[in-house]
N, C-alpha and C positions, 0 to 999 in steps of 0.2 A: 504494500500500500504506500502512494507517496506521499508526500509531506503534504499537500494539500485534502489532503481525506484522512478523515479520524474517525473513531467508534466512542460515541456518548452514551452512559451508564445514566438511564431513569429506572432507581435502585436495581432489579438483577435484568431489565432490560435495555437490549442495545438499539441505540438511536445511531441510524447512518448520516454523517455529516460531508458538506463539502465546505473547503473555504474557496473565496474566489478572488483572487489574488489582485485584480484590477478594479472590482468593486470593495474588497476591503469588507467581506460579508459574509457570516457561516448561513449555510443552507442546512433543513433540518428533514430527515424523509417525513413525509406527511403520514403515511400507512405506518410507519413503526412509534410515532406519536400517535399515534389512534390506537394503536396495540400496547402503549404500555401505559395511557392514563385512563383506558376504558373499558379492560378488564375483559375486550372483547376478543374471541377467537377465530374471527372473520374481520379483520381489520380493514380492507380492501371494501367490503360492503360497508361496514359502519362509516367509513367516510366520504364513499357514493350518497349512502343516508342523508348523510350530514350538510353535502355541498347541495343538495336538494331540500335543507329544511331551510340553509341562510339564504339563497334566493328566495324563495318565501318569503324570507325575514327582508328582500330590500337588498341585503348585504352583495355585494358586489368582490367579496374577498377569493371566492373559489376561481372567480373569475382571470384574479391576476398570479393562481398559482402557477407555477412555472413547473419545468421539468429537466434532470439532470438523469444522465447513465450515472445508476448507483450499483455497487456489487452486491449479489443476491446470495445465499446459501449455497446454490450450487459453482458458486465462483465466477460466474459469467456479471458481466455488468445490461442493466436492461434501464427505460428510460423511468425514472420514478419520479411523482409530486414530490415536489420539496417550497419550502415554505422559508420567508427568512425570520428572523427574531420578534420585527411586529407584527408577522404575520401570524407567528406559531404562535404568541401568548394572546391574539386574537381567536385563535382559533380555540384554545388550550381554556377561554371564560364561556365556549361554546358546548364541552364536555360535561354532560351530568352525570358525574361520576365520583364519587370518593374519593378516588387515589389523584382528581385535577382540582379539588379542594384546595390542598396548600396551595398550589400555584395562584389559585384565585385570588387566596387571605393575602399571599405573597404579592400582588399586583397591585390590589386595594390599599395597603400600605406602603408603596414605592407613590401609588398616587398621590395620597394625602400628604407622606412628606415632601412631597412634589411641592403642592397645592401650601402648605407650611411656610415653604423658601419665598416663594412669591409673596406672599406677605412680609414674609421678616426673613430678606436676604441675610441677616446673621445669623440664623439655624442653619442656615448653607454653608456655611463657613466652621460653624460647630462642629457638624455633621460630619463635613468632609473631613476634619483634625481627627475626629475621634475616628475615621475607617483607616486614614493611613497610620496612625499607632498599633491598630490591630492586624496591619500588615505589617508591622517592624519595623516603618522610617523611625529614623531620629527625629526630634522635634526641632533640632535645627535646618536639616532637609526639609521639613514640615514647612518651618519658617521662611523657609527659602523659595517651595513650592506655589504658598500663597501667596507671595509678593509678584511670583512669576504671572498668576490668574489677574491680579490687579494690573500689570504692565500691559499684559494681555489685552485685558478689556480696553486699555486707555488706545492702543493702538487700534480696535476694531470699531470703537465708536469713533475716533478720528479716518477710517476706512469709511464708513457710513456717511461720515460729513462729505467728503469727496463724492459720494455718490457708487461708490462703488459694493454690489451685490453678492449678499451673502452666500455660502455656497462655493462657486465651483471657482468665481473672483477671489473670495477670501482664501483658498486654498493653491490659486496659482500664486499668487502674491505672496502668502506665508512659506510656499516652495522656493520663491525666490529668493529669500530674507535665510533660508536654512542653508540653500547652495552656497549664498556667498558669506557665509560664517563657519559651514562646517566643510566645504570642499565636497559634501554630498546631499542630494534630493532627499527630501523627505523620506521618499520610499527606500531610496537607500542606507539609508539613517535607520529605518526599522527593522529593513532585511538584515543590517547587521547588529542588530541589537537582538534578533530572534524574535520579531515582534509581529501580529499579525492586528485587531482590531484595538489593541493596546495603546494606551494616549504615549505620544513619545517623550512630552515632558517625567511622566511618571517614572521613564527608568534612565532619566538622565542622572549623572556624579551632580554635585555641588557646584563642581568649576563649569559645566556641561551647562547646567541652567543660568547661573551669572549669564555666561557668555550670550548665552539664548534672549536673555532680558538686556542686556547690554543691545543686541542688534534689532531688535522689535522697541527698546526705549526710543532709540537711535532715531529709527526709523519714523516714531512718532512725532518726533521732533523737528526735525527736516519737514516731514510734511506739515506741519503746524505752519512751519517759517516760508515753506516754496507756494504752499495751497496749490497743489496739483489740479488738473479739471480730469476727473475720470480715469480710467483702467492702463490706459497705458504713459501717461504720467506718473500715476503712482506705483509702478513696476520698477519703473527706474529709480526713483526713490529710496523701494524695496532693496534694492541691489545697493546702493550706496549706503544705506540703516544696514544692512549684513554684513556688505565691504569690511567697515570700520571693525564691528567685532571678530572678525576673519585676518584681519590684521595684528587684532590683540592675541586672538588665537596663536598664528605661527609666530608672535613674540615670546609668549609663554613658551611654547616649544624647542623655541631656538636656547629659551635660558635654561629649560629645565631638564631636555632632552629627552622628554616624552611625550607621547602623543597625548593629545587630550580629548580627542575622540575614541571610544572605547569600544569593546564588544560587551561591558557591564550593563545586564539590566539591573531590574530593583532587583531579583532573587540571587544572581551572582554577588553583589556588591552586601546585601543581608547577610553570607554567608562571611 
């Protein structure tokens, strides 16, 4: 099996996965989610059933399942429903079943502290301190991570002011700002971190995020001072806010004689 397909354990049953490398998105078989929260021994009917109760219902979701060659018990690969993560826990509040229970409680409660944040962005911030302590940062990483979300933000609503759109603009622009500070693309930044849907801030070193918030402050800045009009002004921008920390980068390197781009994620660097 290669690195892009994995076997998911919903307790002793196996859920066939695909990751997809260019959409950045696990795919989940739809028939062995029907088989392991529904108790049922005809899984392939229970969710013929099912995509014929949500049209009923309006819903429009069976309609945008997709399908992927997934490998079957006799080891051949055949074309299978698969569903991605909003589709599966959409489909996952459709099961009346006991064993899709937790998932439910579990869903309702991601909501409401959802719905918490929005009112009092400081539970946000709570929240998030107390999940990376029980992942094992330090609280000076901690420290370091938050200030990085704040830099962040200053830089994405100074993007907004320019007019430039969230999405696939914020992510060519933030590619920019990463190339020219770290000497690699985003993507390449996670392929060698071992990273697949994983935020790349999350498994950066200490010196790794400075440098990050150094070239997105930067970058803030400049644009503040030039007032870009639109997407490809503020590209160029990007590239001179990255420049500058790309610069401090191979100064650090040149003093210290080591790279400062790592293969450490959070769980090498925890070790």
């Amino acid at each position: 099996m290669d690195k892009n397909s994995a076997i998911k354990l919903f307790n002793q049953n196996q859920i066939r996965t695909h990751w997809d490398e260019e959409q950045e998105c696990w795919y989940f078989s739809v028939v062995d989610v029907m088989e392991a929260l529904s108790g049922t021994d005809r899984p392939r009917k229970y969710w013929s059933d099912l995509k014929t109760k949500l049209k009923k219902e309006g819903s429009e979701l069976s309609e945008k399942i997709g399908q992927l060659k997934l490998i079957a018990s006799d080891g051949k690969y055949y074309k299978t429903d698969v569903a991605n993560t909003e589709q599966l826990f959409r489909l996952i509040q459709s099961i009346p079943s006991p064993k899709a229970e937790p998932f439910k409680l579990w869903l309702a409660q991601v909501g409401r502290e959802r719905m918490d944040e929005i009112e009092d962005p400081e539970i946000g911030f709570e929240r998030l301190m107390a999940t990376y302590l029980r992942k094992g940062y330090s609280k000076e990483w901690i420290n370091q991570r938050l200030k990085s979300i704040e830099v962040r933000k200053e830089l994405t609503d100074e993007w907004e002011n320019r007019g430039i759109k969230q999405g696939k603009e914020f992510a060519i622009l933030t590619d920019e700002i990463t190339k020219a500070w770290s000497g690699l693309s985003t993507k390449q930044y996670k392929n060698l971190k071992q990273l697949k849907k994983e935020n790349l801030r999350d498994h950066m070193s200490n010196l790794e995020l400075v440098l990050n918030m150094l070239a997105e402050a930067t970058t803030t800045e400049i644009s503040k001072e030039k007032k870009p009009k639109g997407f490809d002004e503020s590209k160029i921008i990007a590239k001179q806010g990255g420049t500058i920390a790309g610069n401090t980068r191979k100064e650090i390197e040149e003093k210290t004689g080591k790279k400062v781009i790592t293969e450490s994620n959070s769980k090498r660097m925890s070790k």
